[in-house]
C-alpha angles and dihedrals in degrees: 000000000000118000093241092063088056093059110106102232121192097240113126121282101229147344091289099047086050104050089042085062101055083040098056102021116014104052107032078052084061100049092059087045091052093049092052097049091042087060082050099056091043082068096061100114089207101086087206093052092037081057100056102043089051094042089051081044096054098032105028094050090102086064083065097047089054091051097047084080087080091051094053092049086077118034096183102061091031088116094069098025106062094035085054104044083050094045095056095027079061094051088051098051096036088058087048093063101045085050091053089064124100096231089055100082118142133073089241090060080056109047096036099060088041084063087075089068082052098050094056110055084055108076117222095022105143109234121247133208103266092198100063085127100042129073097227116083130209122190110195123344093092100038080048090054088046093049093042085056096044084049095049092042091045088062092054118103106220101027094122086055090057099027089099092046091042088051093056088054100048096045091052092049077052108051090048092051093051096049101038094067106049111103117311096243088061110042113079096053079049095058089037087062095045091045079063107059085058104033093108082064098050102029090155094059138081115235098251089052088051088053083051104055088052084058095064114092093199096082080058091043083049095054094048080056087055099053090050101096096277111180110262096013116161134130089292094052090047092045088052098047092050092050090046087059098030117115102330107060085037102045087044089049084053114039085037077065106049087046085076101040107056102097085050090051099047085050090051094034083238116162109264122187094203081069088070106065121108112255082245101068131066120227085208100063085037083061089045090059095031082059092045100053089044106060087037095057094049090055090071088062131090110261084019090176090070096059087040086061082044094057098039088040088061090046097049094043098050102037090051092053116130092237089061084069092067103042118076105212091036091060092051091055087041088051102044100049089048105059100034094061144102117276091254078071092058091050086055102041076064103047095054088066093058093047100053088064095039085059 
């Protein structure tokens, strides 16, 4: 057994201690996290822009909660941790947001308002104004968000072992999020291109499930864990824990996600990855493998047993989701990799039902 796996880690020790965590401390954190950056936002002169990041803060909380699971995994470092994942989760879904809208048309809009996610994970790095190619102006709420970010990742012990790992990550949620929202005619060939700039990394994927797993903010949450003083960490560490989320955990959090949402998205016209596979093949048996890789990525890696909550956690919470009950093929995959898996699944299939009420 390697050394590493004899380290005791301060993950959780099961399902329950986990989940007694995010209960008591991870999600009443983000809810003091939420109402500061909702005075915050208050404060945006722009009333468009005042909209949207009130309207990421109100619908989008439940990205946070998730993430929270990440903070709780090391106590002792909980105090940066949660603040931070909040603090970029809300510029992602704040620039989300901003990119969803009609005015907002050209690669540069896009990529433009996503350097923000680059500027804060470098201390030190000046703001910039995000809006340069909209008519619309902003003084403060994002910069604020950037420079919150920089604060929390400058207290963590072993950031300058991940930061390289931690770039890849953000530059590929990036570079997804600039190209997915040009004009639908154009997109897919777009994708296509830049799919092929990375397929030698992901040769067992498609290319829409690549672009899925870029899509996915847990590898990044993973890497701020592993910035947070683990026993053992060093460039090795951090090179294991990025290749146990990417691409298979983050590509299985995302597509898991458009999988529910497909009737939602034919009725909206939304881009859905789940469109893309061939007729020959069956989303239901690419799950299947997208869980299997997964699970077996996260036992290489040291306290195994947490990513492997993680995995069964994303399973359990999204096939249990309300909109499975009134899509056909969605109930069958539902039904097929819940009942086939370990009993920690069945905790969490549980558990989702508790949470959603909690929430």
């Amino acid at each position: 057994m390697n050394d590493m796996m004899k380290v005791r880690y301060p993950f959780p020790r099961n399902a329950v201690s986990l989940m007694r965590r995010v209960y008591k401390h991870g999600i009443p954190e983000v809810r003091k996290e939420f109402a500061r950056w909702r005075e915050q936002a208050n404060l945006i002169p722009d009333a468009e822009l005042r909209y949207q990041a009130l309207d990421s803060l109100s619908n989008k909380q439940f990205h946070c909660d998730g993430g929270s699971v990440y903070a709780v995994a090391n106590m002792a470092q909980f105090h940066n941790l949660l603040p931070l994942i909040v603090a970029f989760q809300t510029i992602c879904d704040y620039a989300d947001n901003l990119s969803d809208r009609p005015q907002c048309t050209n690669v540069e809009d896009f990529r433009l308002l996503h350097q923000a996610l680059l500027d804060a994970i470098v201390p030190g790095v000046e703001p910039r104004d995000y809006y340069v190619f909209n008519s619309e102006s902003e003084v403060g709420y994002m910069s604020t968000l950037v420079k919150a970010c920089q604060g929390y990742i400058s207290e963590l012990p072993d950031y300058d072992i991940v930061y390289p790992y931690l770039r890849d990550l953000v530059e590929l949620y990036c570079g997804l999020q600039t190209y997915k929202h040009i004009a639908p005619e154009l997109r897919q060939a777009t994708l296509m291109e830049w799919w092929s700039e990375h397929k030698h990394r992901t040769p067992h994927l498609y290319w829409h499930e690549f672009a899925a797993a870029t899509g996915s903010t847990l590898g990044i949450f993973m890497m701020f864990l592993a910035a947070s003083g683990l026993p053992g960490m060093n460039d090795a560490a951090a090179k294991q824990a990025h290749a146990a989320y990417f691409p298979n955990v983050c590509c299985l959090h995302i597509m898991l996600d458009y999988v529910i949402d497909q009737e939602e998205d034919q009725h909206s016209g939304d881009l859905n990855f789940c469109d893309y596979y061939d007729p020959s093949i069956k989303v239901i048996d690419r799950i299947e493998k997208i869980v299997d890789w997964a699970r077996a990525d996260v036992q290489q890696l040291p306290g195994a047993s947490f990513h492997l909550m993680i995995v069964e956690g994303l399973v359990a919470l999204y096939l249990t989701d309300p909109k499975v009950k009134t899509q056909q093929e969605v109930r069958a995959i539902s039904k097929r990799l819940l009942r086939k898996g370990p009993p920690m699944r069945a905790f969490f299939i549980l558990n989702s039902q508790v949470i959603r009420k909690y929430l």
